[in-house]
C-alpha positions in Angstrom: 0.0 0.0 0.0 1.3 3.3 -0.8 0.2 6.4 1.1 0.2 9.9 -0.1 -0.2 13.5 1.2 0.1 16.5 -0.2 -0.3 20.2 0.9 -3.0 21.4 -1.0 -3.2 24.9 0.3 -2.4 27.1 -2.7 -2.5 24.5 -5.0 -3.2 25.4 -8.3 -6.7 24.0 -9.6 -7.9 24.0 -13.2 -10.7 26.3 -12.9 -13.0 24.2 -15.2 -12.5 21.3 -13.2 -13.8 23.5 -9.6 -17.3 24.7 -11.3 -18.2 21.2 -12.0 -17.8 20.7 -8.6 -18.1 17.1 -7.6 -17.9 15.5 -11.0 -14.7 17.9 -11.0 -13.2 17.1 -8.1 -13.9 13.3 -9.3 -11.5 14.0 -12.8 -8.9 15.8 -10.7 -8.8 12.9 -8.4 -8.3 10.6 -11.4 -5.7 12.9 -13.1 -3.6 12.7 -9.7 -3.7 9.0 -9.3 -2.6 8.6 -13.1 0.1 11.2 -12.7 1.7 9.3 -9.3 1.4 6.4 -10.8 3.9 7.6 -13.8 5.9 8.9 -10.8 6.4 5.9 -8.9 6.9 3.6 -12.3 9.4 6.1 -12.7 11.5 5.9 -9.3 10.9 2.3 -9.2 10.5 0.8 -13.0 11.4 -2.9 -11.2 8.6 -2.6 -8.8 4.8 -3.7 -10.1 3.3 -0.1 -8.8 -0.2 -1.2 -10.3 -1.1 -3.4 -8.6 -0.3 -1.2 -5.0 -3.8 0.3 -3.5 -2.5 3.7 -3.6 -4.3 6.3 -1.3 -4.1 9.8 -1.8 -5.0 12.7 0.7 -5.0 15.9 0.0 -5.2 18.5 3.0 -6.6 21.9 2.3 -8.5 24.8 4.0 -11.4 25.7 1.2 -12.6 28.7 2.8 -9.7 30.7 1.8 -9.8 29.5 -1.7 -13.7 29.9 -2.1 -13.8 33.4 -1.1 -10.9 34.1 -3.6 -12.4 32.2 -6.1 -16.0 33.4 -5.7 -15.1 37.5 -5.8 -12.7 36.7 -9.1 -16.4 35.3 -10.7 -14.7 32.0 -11.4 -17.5 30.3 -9.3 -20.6 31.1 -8.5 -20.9 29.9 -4.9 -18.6 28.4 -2.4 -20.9 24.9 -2.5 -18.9 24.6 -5.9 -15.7 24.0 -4.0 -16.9 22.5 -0.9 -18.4 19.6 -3.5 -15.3 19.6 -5.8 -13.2 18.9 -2.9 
């Protein structure tokens, strides 16, 4: 099993992928696990990486980021990132 965590305060977002909140956060989720899994084959080309349950966490605040997001017009409430992430 392979655990991951990454710092996702000020992580840059694709702002297509936050309005479509859920589904979005659902296509981000898959884009990381793809792009980690090209990172570990990468470090280890021996190892069988998978066939590892890999599980990612990402820890963020998303009140900052909502407010941000909501007065730039890029969303049009902060449900939009409270159900992407």
């Amino acid at each position: 099993m392979i655990y991951v965590f990454i710092d996702g305060d000020g992580a840059v977002f694709r702002d297509g992928l936050i309005v479509k909140g859920e589904d979005g956060g659902s296509a981000a989720a898959h884009s990381l696990l793809e792009g980690t899994l090209v990172q570990l084959n990468a470090i280890h080309p021996i190892a069988i990486v998978n066939d590892c349950k890999i599980v990612v966490l990402v820890i963020l605040i998303l009140n900052g980021p909502s407010s941000k997001l909501l007065s730039c017009g890029i969303i049009l409430g902060v449900t939009q990132v409270h159900d992407f992430g």
